[in-house]
N, C-alpha and C positions, 0 to 999 in steps of 0.2 A: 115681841113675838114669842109664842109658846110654840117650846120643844113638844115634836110630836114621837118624832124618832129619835133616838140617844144614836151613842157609838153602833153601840150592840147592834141593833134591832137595820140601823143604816150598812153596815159590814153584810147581813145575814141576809138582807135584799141584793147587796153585789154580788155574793155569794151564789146566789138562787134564779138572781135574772139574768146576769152578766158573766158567767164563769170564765167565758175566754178571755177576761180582762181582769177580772177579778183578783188576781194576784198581781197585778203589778201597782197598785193602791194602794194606799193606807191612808185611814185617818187619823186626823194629828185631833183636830180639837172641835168641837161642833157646842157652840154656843148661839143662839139664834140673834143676830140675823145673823152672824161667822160661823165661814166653817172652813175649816183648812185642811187640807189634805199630800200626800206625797207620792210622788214619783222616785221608784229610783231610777234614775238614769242609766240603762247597760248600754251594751255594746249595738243592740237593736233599735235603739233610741235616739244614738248618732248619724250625723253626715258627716261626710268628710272633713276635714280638718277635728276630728275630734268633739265638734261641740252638740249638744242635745237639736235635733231638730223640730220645725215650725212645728212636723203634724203631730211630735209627741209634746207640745208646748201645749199647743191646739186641745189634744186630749184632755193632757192634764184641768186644762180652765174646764172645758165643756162639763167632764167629767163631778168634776168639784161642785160647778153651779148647779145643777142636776140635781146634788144631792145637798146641797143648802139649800133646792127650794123644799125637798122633800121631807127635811127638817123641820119644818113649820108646815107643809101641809099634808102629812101621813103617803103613806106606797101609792103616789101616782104613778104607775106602768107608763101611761098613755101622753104624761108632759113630755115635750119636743121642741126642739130649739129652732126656733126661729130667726134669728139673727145673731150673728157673731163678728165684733171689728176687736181686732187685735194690733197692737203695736208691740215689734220687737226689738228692746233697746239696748239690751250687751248678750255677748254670747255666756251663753252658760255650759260650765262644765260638766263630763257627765260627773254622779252620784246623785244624791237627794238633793230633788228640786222641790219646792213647795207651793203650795198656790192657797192663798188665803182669799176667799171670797165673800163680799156680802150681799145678800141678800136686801137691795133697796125697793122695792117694791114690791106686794105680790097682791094682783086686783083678781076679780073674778076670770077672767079668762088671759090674761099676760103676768108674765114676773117678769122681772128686770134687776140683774146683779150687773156687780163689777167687784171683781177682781184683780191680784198681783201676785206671778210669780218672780220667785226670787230663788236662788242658791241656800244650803240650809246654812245659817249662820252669817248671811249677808244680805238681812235683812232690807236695810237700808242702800243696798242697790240691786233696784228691781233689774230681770232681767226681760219680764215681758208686762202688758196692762194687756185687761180684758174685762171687754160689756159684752153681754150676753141676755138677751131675750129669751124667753120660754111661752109657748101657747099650752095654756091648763086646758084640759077636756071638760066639757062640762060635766054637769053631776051626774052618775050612773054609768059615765065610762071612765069614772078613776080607778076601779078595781083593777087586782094584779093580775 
């Protein structure tokens, strides 16, 4: 798959369409069809007992896949998520949680990633999985 958007150009669109979220992001590494992004985990992020909750998990995947499909197919505004099943398998702490997603499909009108968050440096135990659907607009309402 060919990169459409790099770091750069993917940041200055969260930046432009997203701002109320926009700083809580970062991308880590965007190689097509991967693209990995982070969260840090504050104090807003938590539920009680301390650990990051479902709907900043929730974010983080949506958020990530969003922008791996946008990677390979240039500033869709108008892609939208259509389905999301998430499984969550150990609690995570807060700081930097990561969500490394890829990109396995992207047809004319659906993409289909799966993704895996995890703890930064605990790799190897996921703390969430996530498949996520997207409906691409057709041609002439992808503009920003």
């Amino acid at each position: 798959m060919d990169l459409k958007m790099d770091k750069a150009a993917l940041q200055a669109f969260l930046e432009r369409d997203f701002p109320q979220v926009a700083n809580q992001f970062t991308f880590v590494a965007v190689a097509p069809p991967l693209l990995t992004m982070a969260l840090s985990a504050s104090e807003q992020h938590l539920r009680p007992g301390g650990t990051v909750s479902g709907p900043a998990m929730f974010a983080l995947a949506d958020v990530c896949a969003y922008f791996c499909i946008l990677s390979v197919l240039g500033p869709v505004g108008l892609a939208v998520t259509t389905n999301c099943a998430m499984d969550f398998m150990r609690k995570p702490q807060p700081g930097r949680l990561l969500c490394r997603m890829e990109l396995l499909k992207l047809g004319r009108a659906l993409a289909v990633c799966e993704g895996r968050l995890f703890t930064e440096g605990a790799e190897d135990k996921p703390v969430a999985r996530a498949s996520l659907t997207y409906s691409i607009p057709p041609k002439g309402m992808s503009a920003t």
